[in-house]
VOGU-3710 file (C-alpha; in Angstrom, 3 decimals, decimal comma):
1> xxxxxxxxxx> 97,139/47,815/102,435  98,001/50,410/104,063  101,682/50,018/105,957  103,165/52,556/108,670  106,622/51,706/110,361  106,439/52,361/114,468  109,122/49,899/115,743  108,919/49,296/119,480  111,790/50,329/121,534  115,407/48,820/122,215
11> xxxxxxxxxx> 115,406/48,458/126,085  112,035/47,762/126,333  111,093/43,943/126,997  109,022/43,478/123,687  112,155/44,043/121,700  115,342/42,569/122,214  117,608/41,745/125,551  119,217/43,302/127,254  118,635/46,632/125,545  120,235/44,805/122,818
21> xxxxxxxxxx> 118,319/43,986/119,290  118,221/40,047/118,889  118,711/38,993/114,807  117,671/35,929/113,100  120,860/34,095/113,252  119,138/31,694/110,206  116,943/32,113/107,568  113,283/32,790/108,508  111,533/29,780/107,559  107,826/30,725/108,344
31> xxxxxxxxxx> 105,272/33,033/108,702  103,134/32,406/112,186  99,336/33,856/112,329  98,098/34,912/115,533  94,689/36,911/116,813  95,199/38,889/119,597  92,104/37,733/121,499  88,503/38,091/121,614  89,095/42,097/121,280  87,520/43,470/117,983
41> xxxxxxxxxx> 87,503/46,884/119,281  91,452/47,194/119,822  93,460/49,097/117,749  96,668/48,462/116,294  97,938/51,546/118,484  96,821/50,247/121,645  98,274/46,596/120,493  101,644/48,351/120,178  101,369/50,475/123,303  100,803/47,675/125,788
51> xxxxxxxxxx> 104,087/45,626/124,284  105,839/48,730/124,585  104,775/49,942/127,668  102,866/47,589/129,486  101,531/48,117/133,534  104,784/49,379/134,577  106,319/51,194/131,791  108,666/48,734/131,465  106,608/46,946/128,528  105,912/42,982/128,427
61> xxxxxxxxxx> 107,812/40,407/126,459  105,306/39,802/123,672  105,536/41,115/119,955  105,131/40,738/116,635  106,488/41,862/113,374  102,953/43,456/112,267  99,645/44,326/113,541  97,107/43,573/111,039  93,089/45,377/111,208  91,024/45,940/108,375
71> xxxxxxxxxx> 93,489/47,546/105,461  96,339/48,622/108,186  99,207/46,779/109,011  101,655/47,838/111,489  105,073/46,985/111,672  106,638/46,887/114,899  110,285/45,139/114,290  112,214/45,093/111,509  112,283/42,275/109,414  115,217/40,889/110,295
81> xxxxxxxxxx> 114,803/41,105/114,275  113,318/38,186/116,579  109,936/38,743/117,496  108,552/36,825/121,113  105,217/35,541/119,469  105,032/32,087/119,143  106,383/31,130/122,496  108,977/28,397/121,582  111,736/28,060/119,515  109,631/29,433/116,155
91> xxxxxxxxxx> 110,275/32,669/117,329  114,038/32,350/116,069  112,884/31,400/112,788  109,735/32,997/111,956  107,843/36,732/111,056  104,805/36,846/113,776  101,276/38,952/112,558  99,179/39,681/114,769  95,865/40,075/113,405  92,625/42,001/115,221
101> xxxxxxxxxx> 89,468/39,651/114,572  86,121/41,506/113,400  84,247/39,535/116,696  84,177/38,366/119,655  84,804/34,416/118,252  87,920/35,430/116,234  86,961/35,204/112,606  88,632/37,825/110,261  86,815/40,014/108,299  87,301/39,796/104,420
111> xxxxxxxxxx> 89,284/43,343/104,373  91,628/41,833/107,136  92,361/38,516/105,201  92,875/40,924/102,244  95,469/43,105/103,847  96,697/39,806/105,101  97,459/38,236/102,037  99,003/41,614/100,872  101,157/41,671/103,821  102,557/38,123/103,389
121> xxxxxxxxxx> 103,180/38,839/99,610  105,429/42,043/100,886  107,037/39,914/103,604  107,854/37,037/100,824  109,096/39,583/98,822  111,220/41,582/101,078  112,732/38,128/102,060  113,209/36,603/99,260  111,938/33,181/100,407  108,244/31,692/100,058
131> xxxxxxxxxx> 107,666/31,299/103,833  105,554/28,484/104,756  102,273/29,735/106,970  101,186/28,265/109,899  99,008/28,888/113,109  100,151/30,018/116,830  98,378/26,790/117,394  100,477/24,578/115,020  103,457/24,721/117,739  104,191/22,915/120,572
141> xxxxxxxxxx> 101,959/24,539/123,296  98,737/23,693/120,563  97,405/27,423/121,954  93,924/28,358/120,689  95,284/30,917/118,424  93,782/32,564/115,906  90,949/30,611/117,822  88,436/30,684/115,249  90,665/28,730/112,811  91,693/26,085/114,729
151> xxxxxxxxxx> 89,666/23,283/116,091  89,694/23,951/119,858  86,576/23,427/121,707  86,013/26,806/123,302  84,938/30,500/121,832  83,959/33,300/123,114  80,911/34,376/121,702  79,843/37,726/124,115  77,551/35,635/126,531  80,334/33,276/127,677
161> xxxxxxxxxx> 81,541/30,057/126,056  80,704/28,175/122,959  81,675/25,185/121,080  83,868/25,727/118,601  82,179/24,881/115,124  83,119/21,973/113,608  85,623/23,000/110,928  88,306/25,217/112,552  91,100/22,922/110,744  89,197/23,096/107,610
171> xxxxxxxxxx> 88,468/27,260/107,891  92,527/27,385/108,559  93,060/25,303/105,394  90,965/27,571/102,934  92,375/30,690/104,581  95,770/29,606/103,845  94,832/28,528/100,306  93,767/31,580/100,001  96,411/33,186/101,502  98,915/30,976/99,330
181> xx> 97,176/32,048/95,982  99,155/34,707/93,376
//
């Protein structure tokens, strides 16, 4: 894995209010997964620029903790900062990555999931605590995210829509087994 440090900006929307950094005011608890859409081609700069900066300059009020593609990670808020990924109340107990999928129907290639499973190890260990994983879509808004691991109906596959292949569940279960594994 290879890690750079780039936090976003206090007084930008993506981190903080107010102009003011927001802490975890408890003890992280989890780990949330995300993809950042049907976007293979992004990079983890141009991920980072648009929370940051967004239409007007003034950025948007998304983020995550990392940026995952291939063997980079990104981290884009300290560790100890809220993060507005999972939209609900995770995001005051949780470390959001956001990981760049190797198509168009969200799978990760095996170099991502590797740098993943690095990156959670350095997260547990920075922490202190073995956070639990879970999806975007394991909260309360059930959001197709990271879409190919879950079992919603719809992916993009280039030419439009597509069923979802039987197994999303199952695919997030043996990634996180994976994931899980010393």
């Amino acid at each position: 894995m290879i890690l750079t440090q780039l936090f976003l900006s206090l007084g930008k929307l993506a981190r903080g209010l107010n102009k003011q950094a927001v802490y975890f005011t408890k003890p992280v608890e989890k780990i949330i997964i995300h993809w950042i859409g049907p976007y293979p081609n992004h990079t983890l700069g141009g991920v980072r620029s648009w929370w940051e900066k967004g239409s007007n300059g003034e950025g948007v009020q998304a983020s995550a903790h990392f940026i995952i593609k291939e063997e980079y990670a990104l981290q884009c808020l300290p560790l100890n900062e809220v993060g507005w990924h999972s939209g609900d109340a995770r995001n005051n107990s949780s470390i959001g990555i956001e990981v760049v999928p190797m198509n168009l129907t969200g799978e990760f290639s095996q170099k991502t999931i590797e740098t993943l499973k690095e990156l959670i190890q350095y997260i547990r260990k920075e922490t202190g605590r073995n956070l639990e994983l879970e999806r975007h879509y394991d909260g309360v808004q059930k959001k197709d995210c990271p879409r190919f691991y879950t079992p919603v109906t719809s992916l993009l596959d280039g030419g439009g829509r597509v069923n979802n292949p039987e197994g999303g569940d199952q695919r997030w279960e043996e990634l996180k087994q994976f994931l899980n594994a010393a």
